[in-house]
Each structure stands twice: as C-alpha cells, then as structure tokens.
C-alpha positions as CSV (number, residue, x, y, z in Angstrom):
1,X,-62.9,-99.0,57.2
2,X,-65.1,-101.5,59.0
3,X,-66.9,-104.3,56.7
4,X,-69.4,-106.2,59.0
5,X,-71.6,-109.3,57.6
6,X,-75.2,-109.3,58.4
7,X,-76.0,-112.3,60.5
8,X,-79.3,-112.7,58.7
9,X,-77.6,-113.6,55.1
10,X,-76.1,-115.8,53.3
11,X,-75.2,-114.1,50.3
12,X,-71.3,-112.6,50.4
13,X,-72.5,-108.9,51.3
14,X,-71.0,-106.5,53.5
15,X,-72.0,-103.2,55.1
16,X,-69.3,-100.6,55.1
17,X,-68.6,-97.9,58.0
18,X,-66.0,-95.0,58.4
19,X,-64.9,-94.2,61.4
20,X,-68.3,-95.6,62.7
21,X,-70.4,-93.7,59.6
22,X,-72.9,-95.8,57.3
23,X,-71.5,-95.8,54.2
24,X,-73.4,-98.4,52.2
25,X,-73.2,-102.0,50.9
26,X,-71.1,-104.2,48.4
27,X,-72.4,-107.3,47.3
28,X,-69.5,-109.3,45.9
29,X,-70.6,-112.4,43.0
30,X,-67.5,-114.1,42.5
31,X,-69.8,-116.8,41.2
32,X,-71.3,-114.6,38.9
33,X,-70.1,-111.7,37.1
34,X,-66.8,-111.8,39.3
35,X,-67.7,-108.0,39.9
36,X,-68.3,-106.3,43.3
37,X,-72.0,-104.2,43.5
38,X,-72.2,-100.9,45.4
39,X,-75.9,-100.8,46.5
40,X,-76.9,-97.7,46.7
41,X,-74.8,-96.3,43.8
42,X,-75.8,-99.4,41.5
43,X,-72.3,-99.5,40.3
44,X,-70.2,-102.3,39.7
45,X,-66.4,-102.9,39.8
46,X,-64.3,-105.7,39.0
47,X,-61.5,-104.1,42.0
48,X,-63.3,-103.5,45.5
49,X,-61.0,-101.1,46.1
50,X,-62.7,-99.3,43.3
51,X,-66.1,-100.1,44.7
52,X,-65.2,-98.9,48.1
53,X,-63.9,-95.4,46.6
54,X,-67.8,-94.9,45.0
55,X,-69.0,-95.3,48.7
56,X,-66.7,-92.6,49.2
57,X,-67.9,-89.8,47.6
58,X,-68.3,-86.8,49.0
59,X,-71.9,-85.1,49.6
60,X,-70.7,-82.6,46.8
61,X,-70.1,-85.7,44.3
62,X,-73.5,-85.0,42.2
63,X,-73.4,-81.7,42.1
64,X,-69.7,-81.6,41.0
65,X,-70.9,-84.2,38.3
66,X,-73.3,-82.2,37.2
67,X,-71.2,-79.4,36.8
68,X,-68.4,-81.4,35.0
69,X,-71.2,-82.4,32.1
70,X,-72.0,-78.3,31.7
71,X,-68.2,-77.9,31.0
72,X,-68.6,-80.2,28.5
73,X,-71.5,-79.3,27.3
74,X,-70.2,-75.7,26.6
75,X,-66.6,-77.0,25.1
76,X,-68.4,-78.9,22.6
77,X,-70.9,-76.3,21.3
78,X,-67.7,-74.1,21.3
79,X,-67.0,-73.1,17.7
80,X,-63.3,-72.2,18.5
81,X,-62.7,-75.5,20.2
82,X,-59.1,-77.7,19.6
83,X,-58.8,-80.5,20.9
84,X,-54.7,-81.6,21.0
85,X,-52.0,-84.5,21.9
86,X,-48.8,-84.4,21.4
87,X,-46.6,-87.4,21.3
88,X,-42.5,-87.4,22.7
89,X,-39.2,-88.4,21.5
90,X,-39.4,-89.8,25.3
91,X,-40.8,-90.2,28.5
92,X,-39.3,-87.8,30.1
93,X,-40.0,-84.4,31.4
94,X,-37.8,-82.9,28.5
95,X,-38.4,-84.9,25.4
96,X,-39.5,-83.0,22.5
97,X,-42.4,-83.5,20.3
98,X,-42.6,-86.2,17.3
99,X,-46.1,-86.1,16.6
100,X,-48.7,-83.2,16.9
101,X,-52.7,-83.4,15.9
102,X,-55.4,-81.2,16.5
103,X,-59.4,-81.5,15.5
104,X,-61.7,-79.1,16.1
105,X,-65.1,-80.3,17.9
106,X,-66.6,-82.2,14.8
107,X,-63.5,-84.3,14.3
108,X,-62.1,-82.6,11.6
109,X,-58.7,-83.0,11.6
110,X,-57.3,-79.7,11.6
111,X,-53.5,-81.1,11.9
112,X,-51.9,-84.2,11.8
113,X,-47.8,-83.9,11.6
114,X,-45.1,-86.7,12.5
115,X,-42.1,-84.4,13.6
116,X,-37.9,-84.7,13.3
117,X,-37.5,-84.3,16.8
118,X,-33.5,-83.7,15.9
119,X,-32.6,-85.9,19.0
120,X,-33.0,-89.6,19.7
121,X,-36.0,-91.8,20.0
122,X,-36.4,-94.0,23.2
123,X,-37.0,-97.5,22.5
124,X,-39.5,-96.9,25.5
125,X,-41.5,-93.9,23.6
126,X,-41.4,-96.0,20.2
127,X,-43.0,-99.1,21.8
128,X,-45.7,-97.3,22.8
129,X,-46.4,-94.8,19.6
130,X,-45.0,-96.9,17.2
131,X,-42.6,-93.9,16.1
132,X,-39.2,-94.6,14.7
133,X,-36.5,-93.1,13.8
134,X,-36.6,-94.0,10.4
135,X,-40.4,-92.7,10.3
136,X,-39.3,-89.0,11.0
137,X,-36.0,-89.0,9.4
138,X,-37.1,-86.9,6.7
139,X,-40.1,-84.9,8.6
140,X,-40.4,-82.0,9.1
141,X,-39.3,-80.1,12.1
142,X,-41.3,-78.4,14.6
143,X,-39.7,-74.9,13.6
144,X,-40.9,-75.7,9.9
145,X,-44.5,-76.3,11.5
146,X,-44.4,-73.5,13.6
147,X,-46.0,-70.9,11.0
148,X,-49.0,-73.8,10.5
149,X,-48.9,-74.2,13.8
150,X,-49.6,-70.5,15.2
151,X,-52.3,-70.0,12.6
152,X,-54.2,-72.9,13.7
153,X,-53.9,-72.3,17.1
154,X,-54.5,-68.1,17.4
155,X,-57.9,-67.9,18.9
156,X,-58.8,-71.2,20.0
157,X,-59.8,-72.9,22.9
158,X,-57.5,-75.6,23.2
159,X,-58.4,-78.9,25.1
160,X,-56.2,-82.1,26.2
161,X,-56.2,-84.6,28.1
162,X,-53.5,-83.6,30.7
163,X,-53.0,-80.3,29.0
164,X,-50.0,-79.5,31.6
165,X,-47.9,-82.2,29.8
166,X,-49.2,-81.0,26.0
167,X,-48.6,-77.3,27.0
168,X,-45.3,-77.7,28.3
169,X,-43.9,-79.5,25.3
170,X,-45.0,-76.7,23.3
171,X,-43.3,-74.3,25.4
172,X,-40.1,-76.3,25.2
173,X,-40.2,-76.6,21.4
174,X,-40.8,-72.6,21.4
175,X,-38.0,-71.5,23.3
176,X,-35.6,-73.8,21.3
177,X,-37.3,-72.0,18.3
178,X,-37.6,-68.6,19.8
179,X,-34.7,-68.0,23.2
180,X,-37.2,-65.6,24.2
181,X,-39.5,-66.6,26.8
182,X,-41.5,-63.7,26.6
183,X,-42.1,-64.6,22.9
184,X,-42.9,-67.4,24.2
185,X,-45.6,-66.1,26.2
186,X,-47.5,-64.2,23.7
187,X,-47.3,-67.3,21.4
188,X,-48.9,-69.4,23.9
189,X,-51.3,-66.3,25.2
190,X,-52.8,-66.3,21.6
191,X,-55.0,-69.2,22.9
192,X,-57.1,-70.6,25.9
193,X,-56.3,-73.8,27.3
194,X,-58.2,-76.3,29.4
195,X,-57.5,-79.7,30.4
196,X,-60.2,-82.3,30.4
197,X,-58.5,-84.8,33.1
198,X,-59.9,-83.3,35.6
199,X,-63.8,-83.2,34.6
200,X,-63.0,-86.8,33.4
201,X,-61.9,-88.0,36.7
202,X,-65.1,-86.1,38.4
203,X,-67.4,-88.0,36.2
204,X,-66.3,-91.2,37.0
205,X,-66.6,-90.2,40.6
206,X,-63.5,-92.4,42.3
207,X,-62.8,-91.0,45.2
208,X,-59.4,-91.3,47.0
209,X,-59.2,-90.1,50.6
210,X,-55.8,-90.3,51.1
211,X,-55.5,-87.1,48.8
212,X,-59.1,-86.2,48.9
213,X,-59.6,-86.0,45.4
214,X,-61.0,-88.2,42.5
215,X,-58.7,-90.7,40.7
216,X,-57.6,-89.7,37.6
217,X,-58.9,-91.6,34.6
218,X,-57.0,-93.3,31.7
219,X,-58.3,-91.9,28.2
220,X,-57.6,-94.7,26.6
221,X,-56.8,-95.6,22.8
222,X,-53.5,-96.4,21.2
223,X,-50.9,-93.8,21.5
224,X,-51.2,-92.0,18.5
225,X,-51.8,-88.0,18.5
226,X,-54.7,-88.1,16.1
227,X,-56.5,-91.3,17.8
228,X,-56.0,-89.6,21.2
229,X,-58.0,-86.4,19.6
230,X,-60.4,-88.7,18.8
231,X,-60.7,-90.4,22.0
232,X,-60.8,-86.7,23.9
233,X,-63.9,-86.1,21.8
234,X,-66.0,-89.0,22.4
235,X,-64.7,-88.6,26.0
236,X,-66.0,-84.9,26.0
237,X,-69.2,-86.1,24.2
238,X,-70.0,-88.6,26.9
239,X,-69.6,-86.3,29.6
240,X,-71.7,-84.2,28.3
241,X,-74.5,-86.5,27.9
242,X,-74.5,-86.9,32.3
243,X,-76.0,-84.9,34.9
C-alpha cells in the first residue's frame, strides 16, 4: 500500500494505491470527528485500517451485497424460520449447553431454557453470560428438553449467528443423549440450517486481503441466548433493508 499526499492541499488527505492501482482517498479529521473518510465509499471509520479495507473491495462487492439483503429478505418472509443461540458451560470446543432460545421471525419466543449442564461452569463462561452454578442447579437437563426440543425444531429453517458453533453443541448434547450418531443425524436432518455470519460480514463489506474474504462482524448484545435471538433478528432485518 502506497499513501501519497497531494502537493496542492493542506487538509490531512491521502490517495491510496496497490501495487501502483488507484484505489481512492481517506481524509483523516483528527480535529473533528476523530474518524477517517473513504471518499468514494462515503464511509467513515474510527480505525484506518478499517477504512483502508472499504477501498478494498472487490469489483463483486455490490453485487454480493445485494445478494446478501435477498437472503435476508427471503429468511424473514420465511414462515418456518428459527432463529437460535446457544450458550456453554465453557469456552471451549467441548462444553455443553446451559442456555438454549429460539424465536421464530416475529420475535416470539418459541424457547427460552437455562440448562443443568451436569459438568462445571468456567468462571470465564459465567463472566460473560452471567450463568452460575447455582442458577442451573435445579434446571433441567438437555435430555429432559430434548422432546420440546425436537418438536420445535422439526421443519424449520434454523438461523444463527455462527451456526457451526450452535450446531455442533447440539450434536454433542445428542450423542451424550442418544450414542448413536446416526440418530443423531436424522435428529439434526429434521431441519435446515443456515448461518447468518457470513451475509453479515458481506454487508458490512470489510475486506481483508490477506485471506481474501470479508471480516467477520460482531453481533453484538449481552451474552444471553434470548437477547442474542433478538439481536440476529434486527440484524437480519437490517440487511434486508440494503441493496
């Protein structure tokens, strides 16, 4: 990356180049907003770095956007649309679920369970969910949700945010329950999922060219299942509104 000053200015600007390509112009106000404006996207961005990755886009960036907002578009008029988080006993790859919600598309809450995950709670999980021991000691456990649980889910189109991480802690919890993967399966086969990461991060359009793909975004809210559902839909509802 090249960033050359204009001789003829005296405001803190500079033009960008790539490997000797025009990409366009930040104008940084450190005076003003303390932000950093990329011209010809009329974006602004309190991190250049961030700045630099919208002069980065690809060609196919609009286009891409576009089609990100038609996904949402079509999840939202969905009438068999979830939208799920699950919370963990841990960090970890292998922690089980304490906390499972699900709303369908309107917001309804559809479930909203706090889980004895019969294994320990990380002090590292708990600061961030707020979950305790002591809150789940008598809760129930995934296995006596698990009837609830497939009747909600058969049929539906289920969306997260990161839905590899949500999936897989359902899978986990089902072969504890189950010790047959192929139950397993058809448990999980019962229903489509999606994740919305992905369009999120297209939307927002930061491009990083050292894995030529679009940062991922942060969804945001506290760390509670049901206010993470919530979050997924307004997030859904605003992509849909672009392109």
């Amino acid at each position: 990356m090249q960033f050359v000053r204009p001789s003829d200015t005296e405001r803190p600007s500079w033009v960008l180049y790539e490997h000797g390509r025009y990409l366009g112009t930040l104008h940084a106000r450190p005076d003003g907003d303390g932000r950093w404006h990329a011209q010809s996207a009329a974006e602004q961005y309190v991190s250049l770095d961030d700045a630099v990755r919208v002069l980065r886009r690809p060609p196919s960036w609009h286009q891409e956007r576009v089609l990100a907002a038609r996904w949402a578009r079509g999840v939202l008029a969905d009438p068999a649309l979830l939208v799920i988080d699950v919370q963990t006993a841990g960090l970890g790859a292998q922690a089980w679920a304490v906390q499972i919600a699900a709303m369908d598309g309107t917001g309804r809450v559809v479930v909203n369970e706090l889980l004895n995950p019969n294994e320990p709670i990380t002090a590292a999980a708990s600061s961030l969910h707020g979950i305790t021991p002591a809150r789940v000691m008598h809760a129930a456990t995934f296995s006596d949700l698990l009837p609830d649980l497939a009747d909600v889910l058969r049929g539906r189109r289920c969306v997260a945010y990161k839905a590899r991480f949500d999936h897989g802690v359902l899978a986990r919890e089902l072969i504890r329950h189950h010790r047959c993967p192929s139950t397993v399966r058809a448990w999980l086969g019962a229903c489509r999922w999606e994740d919305a990461m992905r369009p999120a991060a297209v939307s927002k359009g930061l491009w990083l060219a050292n894995r030529s793909t679009y940062r991922n975004q942060r969804l945001g809210g506290p760390y509670d299942a049901a206010a993470k559902c919530r979050a997924l839909i307004e997030s859904l509802r605003h992509l849909a509104s672009l392109g």
